[in-house]
N, CA, C and O atoms as a Maestro MAE file, in Angstrom:
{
 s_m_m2io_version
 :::
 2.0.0
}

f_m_ct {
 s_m_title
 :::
 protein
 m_atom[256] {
  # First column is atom index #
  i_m_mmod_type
  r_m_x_coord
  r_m_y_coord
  r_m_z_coord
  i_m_residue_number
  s_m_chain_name
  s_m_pdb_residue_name
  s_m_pdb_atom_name
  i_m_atomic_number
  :::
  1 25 -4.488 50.675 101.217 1 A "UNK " " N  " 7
  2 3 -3.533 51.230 100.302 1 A "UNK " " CA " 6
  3 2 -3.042 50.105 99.398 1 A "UNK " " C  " 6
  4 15 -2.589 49.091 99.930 1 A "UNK " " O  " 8
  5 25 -3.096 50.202 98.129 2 A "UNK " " N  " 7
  6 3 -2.615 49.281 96.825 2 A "UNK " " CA " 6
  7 2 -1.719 49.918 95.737 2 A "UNK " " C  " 6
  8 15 -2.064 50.912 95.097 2 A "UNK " " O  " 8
  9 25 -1.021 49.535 95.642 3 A "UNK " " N  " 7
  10 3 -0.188 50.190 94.885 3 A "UNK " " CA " 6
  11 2 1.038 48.718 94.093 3 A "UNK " " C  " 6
  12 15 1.218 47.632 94.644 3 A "UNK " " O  " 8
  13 25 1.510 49.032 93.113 4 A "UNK " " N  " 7
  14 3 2.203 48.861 92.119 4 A "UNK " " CA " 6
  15 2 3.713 48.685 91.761 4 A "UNK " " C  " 6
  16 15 3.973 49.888 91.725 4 A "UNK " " O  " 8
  17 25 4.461 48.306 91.578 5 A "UNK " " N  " 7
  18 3 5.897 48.458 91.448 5 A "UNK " " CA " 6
  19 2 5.968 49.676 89.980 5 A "UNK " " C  " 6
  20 15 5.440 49.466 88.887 5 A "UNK " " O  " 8
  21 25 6.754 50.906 90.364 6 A "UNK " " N  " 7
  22 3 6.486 51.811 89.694 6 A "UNK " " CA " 6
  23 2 5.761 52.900 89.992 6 A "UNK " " C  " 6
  24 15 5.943 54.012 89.496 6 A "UNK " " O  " 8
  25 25 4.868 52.589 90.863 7 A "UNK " " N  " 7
  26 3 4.262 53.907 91.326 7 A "UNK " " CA " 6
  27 2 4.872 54.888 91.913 7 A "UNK " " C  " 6
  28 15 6.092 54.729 91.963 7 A "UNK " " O  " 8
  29 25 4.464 55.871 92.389 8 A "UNK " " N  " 7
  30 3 4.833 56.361 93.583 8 A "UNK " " CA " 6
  31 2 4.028 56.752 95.033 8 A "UNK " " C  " 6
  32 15 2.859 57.013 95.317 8 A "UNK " " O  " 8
  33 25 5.210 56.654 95.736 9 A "UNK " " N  " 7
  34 3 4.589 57.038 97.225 9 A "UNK " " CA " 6
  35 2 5.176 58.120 97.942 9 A "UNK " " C  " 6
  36 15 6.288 58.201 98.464 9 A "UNK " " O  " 8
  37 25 4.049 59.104 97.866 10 A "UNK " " N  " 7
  38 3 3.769 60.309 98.870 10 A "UNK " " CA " 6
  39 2 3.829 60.275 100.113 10 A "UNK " " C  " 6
  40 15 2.905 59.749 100.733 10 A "UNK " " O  " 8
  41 25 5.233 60.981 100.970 11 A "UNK " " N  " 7
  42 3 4.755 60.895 102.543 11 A "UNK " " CA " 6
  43 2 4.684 62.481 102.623 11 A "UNK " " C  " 6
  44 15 5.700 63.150 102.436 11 A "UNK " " O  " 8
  45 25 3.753 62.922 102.836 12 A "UNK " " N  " 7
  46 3 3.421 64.473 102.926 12 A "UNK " " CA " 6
  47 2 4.187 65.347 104.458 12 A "UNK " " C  " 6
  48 15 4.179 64.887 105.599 12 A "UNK " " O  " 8
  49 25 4.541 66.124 104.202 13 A "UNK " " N  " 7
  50 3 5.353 66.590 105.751 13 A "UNK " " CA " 6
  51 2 4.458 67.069 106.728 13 A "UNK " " C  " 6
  52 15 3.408 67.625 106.408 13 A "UNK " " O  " 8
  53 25 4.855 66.864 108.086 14 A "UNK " " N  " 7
  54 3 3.964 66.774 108.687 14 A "UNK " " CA " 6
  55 2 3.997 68.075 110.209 14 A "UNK " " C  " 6
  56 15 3.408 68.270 111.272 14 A "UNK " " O  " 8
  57 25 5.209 68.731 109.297 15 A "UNK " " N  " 7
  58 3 5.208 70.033 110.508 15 A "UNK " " CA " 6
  59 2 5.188 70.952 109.374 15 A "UNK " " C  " 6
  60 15 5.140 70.624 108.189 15 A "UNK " " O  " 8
  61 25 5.252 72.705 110.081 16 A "UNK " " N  " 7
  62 3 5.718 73.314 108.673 16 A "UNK " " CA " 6
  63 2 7.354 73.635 108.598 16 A "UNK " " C  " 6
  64 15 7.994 74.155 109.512 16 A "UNK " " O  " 8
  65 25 7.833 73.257 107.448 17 A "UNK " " N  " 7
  66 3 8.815 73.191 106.909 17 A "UNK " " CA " 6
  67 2 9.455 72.413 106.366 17 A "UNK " " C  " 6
  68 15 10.504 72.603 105.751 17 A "UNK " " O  " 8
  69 25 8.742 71.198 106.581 18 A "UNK " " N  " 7
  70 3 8.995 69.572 106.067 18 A "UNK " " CA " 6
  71 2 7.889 69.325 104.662 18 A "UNK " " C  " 6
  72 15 6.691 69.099 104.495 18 A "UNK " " O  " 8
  73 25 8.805 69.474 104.033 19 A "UNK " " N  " 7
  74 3 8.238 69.155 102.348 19 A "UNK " " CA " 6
  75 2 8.270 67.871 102.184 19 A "UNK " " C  " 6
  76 15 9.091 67.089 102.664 19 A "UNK " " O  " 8
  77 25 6.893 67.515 101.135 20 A "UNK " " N  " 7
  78 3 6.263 66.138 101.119 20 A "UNK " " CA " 6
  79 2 7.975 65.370 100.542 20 A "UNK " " C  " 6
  80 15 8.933 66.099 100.286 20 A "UNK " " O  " 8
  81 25 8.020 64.283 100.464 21 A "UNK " " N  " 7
  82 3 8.994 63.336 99.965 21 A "UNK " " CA " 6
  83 2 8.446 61.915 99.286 21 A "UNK " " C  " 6
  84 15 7.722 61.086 99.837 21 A "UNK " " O  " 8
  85 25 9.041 61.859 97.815 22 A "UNK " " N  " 7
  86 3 8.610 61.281 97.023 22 A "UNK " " CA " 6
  87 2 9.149 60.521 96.684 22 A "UNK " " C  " 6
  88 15 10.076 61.032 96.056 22 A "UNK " " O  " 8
  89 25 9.273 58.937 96.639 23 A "UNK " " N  " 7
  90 3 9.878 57.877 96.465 23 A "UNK " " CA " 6
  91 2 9.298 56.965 95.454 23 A "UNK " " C  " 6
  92 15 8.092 57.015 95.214 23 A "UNK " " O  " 8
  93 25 9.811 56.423 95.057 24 A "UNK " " N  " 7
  94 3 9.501 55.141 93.868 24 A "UNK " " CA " 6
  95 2 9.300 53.606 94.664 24 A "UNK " " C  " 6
  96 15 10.022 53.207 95.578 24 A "UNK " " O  " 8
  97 25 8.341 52.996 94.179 25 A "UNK " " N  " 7
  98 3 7.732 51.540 94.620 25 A "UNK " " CA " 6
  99 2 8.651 50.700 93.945 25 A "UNK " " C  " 6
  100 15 8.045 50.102 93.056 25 A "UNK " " O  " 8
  101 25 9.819 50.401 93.978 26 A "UNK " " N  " 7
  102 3 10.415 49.049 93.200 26 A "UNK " " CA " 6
  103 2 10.244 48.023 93.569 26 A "UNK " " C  " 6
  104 15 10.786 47.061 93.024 26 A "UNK " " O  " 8
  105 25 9.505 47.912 94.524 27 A "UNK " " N  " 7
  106 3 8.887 45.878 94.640 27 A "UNK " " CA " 6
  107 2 7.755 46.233 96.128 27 A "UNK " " C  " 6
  108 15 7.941 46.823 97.192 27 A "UNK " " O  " 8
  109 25 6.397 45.423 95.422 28 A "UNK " " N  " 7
  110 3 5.449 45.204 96.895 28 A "UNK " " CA " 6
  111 2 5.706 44.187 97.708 28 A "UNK " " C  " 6
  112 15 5.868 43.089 97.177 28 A "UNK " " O  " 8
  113 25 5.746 44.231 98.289 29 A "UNK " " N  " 7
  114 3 6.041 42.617 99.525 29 A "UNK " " CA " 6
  115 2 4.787 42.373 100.150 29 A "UNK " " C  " 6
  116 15 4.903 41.433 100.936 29 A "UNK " " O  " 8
  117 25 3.913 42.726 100.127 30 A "UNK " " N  " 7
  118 3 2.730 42.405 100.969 30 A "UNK " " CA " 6
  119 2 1.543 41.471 99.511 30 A "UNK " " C  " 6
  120 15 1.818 41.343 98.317 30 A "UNK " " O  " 8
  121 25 0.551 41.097 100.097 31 A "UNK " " N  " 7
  122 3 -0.305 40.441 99.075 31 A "UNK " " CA " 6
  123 2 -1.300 41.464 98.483 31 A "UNK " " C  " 6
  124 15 -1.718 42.335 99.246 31 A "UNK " " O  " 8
  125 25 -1.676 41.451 97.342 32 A "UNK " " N  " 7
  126 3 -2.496 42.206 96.438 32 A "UNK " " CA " 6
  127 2 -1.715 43.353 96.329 32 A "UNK " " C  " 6
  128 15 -2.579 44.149 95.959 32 A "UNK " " O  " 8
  129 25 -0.821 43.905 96.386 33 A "UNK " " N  " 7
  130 3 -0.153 45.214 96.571 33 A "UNK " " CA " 6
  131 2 -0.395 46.276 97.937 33 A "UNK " " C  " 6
  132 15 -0.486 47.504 97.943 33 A "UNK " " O  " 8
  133 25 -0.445 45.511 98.821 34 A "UNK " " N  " 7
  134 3 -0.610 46.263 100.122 34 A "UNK " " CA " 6
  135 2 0.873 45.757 100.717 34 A "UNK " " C  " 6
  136 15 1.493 44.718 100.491 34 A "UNK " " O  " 8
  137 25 1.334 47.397 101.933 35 A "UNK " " N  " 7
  138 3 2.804 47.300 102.680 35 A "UNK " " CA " 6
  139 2 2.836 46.009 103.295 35 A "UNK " " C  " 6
  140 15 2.105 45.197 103.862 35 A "UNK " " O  " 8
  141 25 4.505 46.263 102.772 36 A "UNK " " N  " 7
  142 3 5.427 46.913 102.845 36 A "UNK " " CA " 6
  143 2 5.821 47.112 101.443 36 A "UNK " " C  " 6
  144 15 6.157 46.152 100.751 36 A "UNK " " O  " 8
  145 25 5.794 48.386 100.966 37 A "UNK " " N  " 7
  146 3 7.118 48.365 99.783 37 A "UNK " " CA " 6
  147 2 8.598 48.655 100.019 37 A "UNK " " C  " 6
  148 15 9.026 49.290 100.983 37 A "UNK " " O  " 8
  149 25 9.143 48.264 99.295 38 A "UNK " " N  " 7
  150 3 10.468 48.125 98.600 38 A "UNK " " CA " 6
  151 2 10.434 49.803 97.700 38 A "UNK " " C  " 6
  152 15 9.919 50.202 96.656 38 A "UNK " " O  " 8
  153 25 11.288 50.421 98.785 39 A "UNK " " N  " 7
  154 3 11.112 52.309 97.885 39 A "UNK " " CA " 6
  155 2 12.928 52.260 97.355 39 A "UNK " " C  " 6
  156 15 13.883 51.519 97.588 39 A "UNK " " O  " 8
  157 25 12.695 53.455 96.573 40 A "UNK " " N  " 7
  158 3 13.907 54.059 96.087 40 A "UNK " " CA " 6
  159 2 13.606 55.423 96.178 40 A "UNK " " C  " 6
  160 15 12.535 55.951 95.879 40 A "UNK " " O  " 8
  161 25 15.146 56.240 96.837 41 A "UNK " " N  " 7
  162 3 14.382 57.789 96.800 41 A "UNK " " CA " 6
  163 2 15.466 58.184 95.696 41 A "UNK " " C  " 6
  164 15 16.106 57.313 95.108 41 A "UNK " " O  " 8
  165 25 15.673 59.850 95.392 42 A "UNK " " N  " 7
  166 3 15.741 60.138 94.391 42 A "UNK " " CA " 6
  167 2 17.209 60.415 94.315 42 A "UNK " " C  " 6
  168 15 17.626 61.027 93.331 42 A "UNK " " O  " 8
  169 25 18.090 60.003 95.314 43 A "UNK " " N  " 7
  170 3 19.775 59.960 95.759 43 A "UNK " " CA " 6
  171 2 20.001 58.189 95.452 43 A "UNK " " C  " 6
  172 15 21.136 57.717 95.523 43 A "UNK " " O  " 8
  173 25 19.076 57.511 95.190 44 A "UNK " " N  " 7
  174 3 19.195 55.948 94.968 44 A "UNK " " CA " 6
  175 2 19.128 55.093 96.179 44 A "UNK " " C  " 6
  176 15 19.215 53.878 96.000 44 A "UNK " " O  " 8
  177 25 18.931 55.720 97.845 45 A "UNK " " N  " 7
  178 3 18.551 54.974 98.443 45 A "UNK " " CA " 6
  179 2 17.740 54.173 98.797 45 A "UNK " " C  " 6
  180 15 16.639 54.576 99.175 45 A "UNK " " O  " 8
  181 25 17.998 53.011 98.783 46 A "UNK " " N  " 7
  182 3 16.821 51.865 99.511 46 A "UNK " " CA " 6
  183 2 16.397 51.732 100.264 46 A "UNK " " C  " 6
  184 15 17.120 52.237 101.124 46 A "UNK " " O  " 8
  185 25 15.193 51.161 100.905 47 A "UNK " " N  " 7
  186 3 14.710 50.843 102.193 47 A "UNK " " CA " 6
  187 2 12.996 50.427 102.008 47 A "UNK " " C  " 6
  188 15 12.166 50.475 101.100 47 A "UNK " " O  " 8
  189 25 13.039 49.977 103.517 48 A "UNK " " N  " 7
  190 3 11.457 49.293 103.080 48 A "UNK " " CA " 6
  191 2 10.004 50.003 104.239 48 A "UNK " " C  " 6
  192 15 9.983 50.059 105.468 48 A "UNK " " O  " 8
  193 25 9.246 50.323 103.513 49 A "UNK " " N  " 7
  194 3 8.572 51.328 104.158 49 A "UNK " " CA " 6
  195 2 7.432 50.595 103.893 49 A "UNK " " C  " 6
  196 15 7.093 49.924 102.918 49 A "UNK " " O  " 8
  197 25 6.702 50.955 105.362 50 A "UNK " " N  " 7
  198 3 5.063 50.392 105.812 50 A "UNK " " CA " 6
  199 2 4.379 51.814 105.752 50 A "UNK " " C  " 6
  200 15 4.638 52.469 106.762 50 A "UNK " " O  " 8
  201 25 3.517 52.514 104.773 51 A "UNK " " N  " 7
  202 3 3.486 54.039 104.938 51 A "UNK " " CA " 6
  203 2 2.177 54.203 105.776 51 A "UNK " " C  " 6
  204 15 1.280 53.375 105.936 51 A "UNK " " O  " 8
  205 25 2.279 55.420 106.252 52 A "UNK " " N  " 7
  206 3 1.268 55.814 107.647 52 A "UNK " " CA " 6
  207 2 0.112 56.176 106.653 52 A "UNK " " C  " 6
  208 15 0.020 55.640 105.548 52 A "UNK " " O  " 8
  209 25 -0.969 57.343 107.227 53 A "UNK " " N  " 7
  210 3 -2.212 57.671 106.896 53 A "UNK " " CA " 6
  211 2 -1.532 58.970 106.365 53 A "UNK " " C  " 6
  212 15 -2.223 59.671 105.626 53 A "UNK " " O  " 8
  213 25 -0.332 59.357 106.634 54 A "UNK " " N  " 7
  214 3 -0.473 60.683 105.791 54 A "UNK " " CA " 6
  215 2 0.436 60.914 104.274 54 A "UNK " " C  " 6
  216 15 0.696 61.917 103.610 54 A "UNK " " O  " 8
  217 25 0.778 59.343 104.109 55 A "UNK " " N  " 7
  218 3 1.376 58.698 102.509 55 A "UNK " " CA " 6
  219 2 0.228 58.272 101.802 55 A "UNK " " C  " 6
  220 15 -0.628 57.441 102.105 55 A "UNK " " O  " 8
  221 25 0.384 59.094 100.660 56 A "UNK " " N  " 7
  222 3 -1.066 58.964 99.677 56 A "UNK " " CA " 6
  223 2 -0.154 58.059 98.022 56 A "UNK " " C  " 6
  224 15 0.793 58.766 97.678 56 A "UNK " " O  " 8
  225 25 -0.261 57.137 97.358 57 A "UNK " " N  " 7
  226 3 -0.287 56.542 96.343 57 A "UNK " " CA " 6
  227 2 -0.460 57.068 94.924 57 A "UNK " " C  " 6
  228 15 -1.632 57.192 94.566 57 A "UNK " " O  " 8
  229 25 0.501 57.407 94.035 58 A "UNK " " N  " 7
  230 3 0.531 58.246 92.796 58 A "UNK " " CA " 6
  231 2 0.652 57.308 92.011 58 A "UNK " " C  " 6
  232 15 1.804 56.875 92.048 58 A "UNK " " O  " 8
  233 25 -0.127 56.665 91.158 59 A "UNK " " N  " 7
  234 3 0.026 55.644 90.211 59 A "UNK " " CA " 6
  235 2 0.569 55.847 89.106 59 A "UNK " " C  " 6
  236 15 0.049 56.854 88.626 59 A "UNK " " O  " 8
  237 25 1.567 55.315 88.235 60 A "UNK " " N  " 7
  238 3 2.534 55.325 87.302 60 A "UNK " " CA " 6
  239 2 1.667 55.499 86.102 60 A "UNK " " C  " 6
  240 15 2.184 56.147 85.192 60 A "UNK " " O  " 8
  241 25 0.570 55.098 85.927 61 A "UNK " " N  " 7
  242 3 -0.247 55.604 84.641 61 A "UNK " " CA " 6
  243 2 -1.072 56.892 84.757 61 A "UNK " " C  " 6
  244 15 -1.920 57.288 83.957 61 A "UNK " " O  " 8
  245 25 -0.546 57.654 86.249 62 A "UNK " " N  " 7
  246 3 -1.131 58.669 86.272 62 A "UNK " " CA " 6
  247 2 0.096 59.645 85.589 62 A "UNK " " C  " 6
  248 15 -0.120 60.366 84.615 62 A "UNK " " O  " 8
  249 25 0.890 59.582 85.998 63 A "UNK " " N  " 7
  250 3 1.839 60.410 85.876 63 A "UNK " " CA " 6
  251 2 2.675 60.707 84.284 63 A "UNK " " C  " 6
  252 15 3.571 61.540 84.141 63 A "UNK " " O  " 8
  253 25 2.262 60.028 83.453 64 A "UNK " " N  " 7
  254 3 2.547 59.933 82.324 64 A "UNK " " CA " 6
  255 2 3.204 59.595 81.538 64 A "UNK " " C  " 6
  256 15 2.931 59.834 80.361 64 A "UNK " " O  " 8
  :::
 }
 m_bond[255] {
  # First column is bond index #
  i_m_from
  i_m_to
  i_m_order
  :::
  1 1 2 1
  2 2 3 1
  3 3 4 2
  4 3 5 1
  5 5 6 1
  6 6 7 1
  7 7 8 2
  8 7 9 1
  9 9 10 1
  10 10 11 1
  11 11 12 2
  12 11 13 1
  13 13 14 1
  14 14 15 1
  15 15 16 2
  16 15 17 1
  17 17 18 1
  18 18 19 1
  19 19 20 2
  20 19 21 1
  21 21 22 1
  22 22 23 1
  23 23 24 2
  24 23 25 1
  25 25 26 1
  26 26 27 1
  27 27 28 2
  28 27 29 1
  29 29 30 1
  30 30 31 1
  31 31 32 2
  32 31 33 1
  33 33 34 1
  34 34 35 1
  35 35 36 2
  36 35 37 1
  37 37 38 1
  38 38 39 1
  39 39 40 2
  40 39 41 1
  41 41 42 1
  42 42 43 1
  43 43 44 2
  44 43 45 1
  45 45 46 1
  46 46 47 1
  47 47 48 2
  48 47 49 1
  49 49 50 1
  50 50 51 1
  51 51 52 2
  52 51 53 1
  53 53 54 1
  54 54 55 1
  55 55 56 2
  56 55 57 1
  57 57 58 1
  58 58 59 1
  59 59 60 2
  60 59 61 1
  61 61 62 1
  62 62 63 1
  63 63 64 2
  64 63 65 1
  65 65 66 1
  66 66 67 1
  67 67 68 2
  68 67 69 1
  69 69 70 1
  70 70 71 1
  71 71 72 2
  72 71 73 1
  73 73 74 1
  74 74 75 1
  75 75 76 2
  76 75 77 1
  77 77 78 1
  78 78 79 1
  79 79 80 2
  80 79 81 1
  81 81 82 1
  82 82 83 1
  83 83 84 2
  84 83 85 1
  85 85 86 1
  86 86 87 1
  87 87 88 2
  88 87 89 1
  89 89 90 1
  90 90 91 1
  91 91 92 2
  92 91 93 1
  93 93 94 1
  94 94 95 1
  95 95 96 2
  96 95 97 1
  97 97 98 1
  98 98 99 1
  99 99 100 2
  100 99 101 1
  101 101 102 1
  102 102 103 1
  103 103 104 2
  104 103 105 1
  105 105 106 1
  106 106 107 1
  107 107 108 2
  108 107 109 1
  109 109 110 1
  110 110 111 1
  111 111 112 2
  112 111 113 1
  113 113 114 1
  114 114 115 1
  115 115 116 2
  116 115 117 1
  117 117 118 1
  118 118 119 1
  119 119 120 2
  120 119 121 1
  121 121 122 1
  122 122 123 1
  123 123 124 2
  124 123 125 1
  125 125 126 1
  126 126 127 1
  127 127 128 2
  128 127 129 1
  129 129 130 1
  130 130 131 1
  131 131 132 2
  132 131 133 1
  133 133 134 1
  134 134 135 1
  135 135 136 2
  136 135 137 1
  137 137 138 1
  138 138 139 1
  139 139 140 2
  140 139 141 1
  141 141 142 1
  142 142 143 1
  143 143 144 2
  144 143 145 1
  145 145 146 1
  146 146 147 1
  147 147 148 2
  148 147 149 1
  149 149 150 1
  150 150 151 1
  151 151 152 2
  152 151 153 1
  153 153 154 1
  154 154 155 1
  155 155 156 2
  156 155 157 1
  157 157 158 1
  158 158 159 1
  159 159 160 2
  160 159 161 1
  161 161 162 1
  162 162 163 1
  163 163 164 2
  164 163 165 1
  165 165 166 1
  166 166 167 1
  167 167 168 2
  168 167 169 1
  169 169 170 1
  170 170 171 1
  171 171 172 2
  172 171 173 1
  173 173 174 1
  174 174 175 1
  175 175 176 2
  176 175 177 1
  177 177 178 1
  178 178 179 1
  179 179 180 2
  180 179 181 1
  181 181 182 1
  182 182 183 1
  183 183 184 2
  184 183 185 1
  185 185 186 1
  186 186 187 1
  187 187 188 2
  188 187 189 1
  189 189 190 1
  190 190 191 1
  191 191 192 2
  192 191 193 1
  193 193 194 1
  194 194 195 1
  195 195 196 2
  196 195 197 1
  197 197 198 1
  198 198 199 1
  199 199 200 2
  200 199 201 1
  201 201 202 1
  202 202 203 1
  203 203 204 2
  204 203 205 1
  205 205 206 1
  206 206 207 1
  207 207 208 2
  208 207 209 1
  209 209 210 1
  210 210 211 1
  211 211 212 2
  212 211 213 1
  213 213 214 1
  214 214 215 1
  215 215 216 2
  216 215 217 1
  217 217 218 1
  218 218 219 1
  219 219 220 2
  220 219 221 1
  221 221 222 1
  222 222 223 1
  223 223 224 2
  224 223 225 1
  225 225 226 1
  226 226 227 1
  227 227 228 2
  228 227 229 1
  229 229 230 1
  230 230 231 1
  231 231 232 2
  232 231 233 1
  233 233 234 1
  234 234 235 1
  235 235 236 2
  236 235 237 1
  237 237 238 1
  238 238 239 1
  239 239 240 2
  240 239 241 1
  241 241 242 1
  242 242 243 1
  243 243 244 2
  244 243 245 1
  245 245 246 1
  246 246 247 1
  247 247 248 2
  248 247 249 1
  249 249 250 1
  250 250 251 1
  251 251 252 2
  252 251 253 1
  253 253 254 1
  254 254 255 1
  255 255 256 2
  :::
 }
}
């Protein structure tokens, strides 16, 4: 997983009723852009997330 400051990161829910949750990359800490990032969610909280196999990577030049 590589990703960007700016991107976003997908953690998809993983029972039913748990909707995916979508956070912003504001800083990579790992080398080449691999975890841990530095997230922001969409209430302005911080925290630093190592994401599992079921967080997929939305790149900031995808999104428009």
């Amino acid at each position: 997983m590589h990703a960007s400051r700016g991107d976003s990161l997908v953690v998809h829910g993983r029972t039913v009723g748990h909707h995916d949750r979508v956070v912003e990359i504001i800083e990579v800490l790992g080398p080449d852009g691999t975890p841990p990032y530095r997230v922001r969610t969409e209430d302005g909280h911080e925290t630093i997330m190592s994401p599992g196999p079921d967080s997929v990577i939305r790149k900031a030049s995808d999104l428009g």
